[in-house]
Kinemage of the C-alpha trace (Angstrom):
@kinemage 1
@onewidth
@group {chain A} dominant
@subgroup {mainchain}
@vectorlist {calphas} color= white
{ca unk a 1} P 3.323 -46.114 -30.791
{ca unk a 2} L 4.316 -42.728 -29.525
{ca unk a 3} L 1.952 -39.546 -28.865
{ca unk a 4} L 3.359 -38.047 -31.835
{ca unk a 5} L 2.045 -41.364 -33.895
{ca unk a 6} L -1.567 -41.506 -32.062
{ca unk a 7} L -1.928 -38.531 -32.602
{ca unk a 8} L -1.636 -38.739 -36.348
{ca unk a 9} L -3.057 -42.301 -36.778
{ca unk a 10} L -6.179 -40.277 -35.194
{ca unk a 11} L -5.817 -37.725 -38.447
{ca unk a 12} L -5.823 -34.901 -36.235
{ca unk a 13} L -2.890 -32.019 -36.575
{ca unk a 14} L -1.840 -30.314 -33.278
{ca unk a 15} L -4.102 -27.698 -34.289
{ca unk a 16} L -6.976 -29.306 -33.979
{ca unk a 17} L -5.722 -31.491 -30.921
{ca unk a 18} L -5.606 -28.092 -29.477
{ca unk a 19} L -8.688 -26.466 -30.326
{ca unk a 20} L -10.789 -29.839 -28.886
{ca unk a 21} L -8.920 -30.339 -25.552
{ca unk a 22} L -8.293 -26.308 -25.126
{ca unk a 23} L -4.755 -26.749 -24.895
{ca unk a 24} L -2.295 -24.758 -26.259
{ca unk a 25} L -0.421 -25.752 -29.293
{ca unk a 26} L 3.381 -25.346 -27.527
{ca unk a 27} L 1.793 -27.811 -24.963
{ca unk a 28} L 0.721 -30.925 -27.030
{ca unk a 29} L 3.835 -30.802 -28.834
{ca unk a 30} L 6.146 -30.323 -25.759
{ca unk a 31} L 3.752 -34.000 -24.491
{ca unk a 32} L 4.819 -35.281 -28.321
{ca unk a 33} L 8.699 -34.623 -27.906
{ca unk a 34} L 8.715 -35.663 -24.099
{ca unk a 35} L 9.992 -31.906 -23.010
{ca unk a 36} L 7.276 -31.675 -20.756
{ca unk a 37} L 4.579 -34.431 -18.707
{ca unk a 38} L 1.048 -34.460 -19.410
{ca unk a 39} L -1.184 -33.412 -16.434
{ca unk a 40} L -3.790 -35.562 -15.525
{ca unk a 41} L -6.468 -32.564 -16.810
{ca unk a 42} L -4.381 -33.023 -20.080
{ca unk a 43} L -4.062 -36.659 -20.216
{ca unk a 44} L -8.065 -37.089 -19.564
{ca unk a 45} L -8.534 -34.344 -22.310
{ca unk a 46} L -5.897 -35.930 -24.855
{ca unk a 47} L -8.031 -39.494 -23.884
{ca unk a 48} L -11.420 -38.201 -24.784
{ca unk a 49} L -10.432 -37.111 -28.507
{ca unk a 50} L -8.467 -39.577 -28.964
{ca unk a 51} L -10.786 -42.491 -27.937
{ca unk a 52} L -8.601 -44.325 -26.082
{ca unk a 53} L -8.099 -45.357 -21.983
{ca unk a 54} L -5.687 -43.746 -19.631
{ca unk a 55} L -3.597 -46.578 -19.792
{ca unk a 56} L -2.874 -46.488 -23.151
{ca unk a 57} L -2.418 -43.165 -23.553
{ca unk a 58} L 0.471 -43.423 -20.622
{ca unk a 59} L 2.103 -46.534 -22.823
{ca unk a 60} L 2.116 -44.115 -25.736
{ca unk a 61} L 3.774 -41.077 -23.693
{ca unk a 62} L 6.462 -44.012 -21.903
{ca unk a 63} L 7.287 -45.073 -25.900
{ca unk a 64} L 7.680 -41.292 -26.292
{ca unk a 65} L 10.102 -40.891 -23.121
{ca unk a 66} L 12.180 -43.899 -24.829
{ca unk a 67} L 12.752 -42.532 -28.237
{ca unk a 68} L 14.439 -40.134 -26.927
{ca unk a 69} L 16.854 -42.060 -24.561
């Protein structure tokens, strides 16, 4: 599963990912398309909403990195 797909199977649009982590929108979708690496602020932030540990969150953002190769 990639960010893209958590963050979706959560039900949440990047909207409202953005609103509860205060992070801009640009941001979570630059994490979702692998332009740009979560911080570890960010990654605790995206963790907390979406109910899940740090290292599962990283697995998720790795499957992200690998679509794209």
């Amino acid at each position: 599963m990639n960010l893209k797909e958590l963050r979706e199977n959560s039900r949440y649009s990047i909207t409202q990912v953005a609103l509860l982590t205060n992070l801009n929108r640009q941001t979570i979708w630059n994490y979702e398309t692998g332009k740009t690496s979560p911080t570890l602020e960010s990654v605790i932030k995206l963790c907390k909403v979406y109910g899940i540990s740090r290292e599962k969150f990283i697995k998720c953002y790795e499957e992200t990195i690998n679509e794209i190769k």
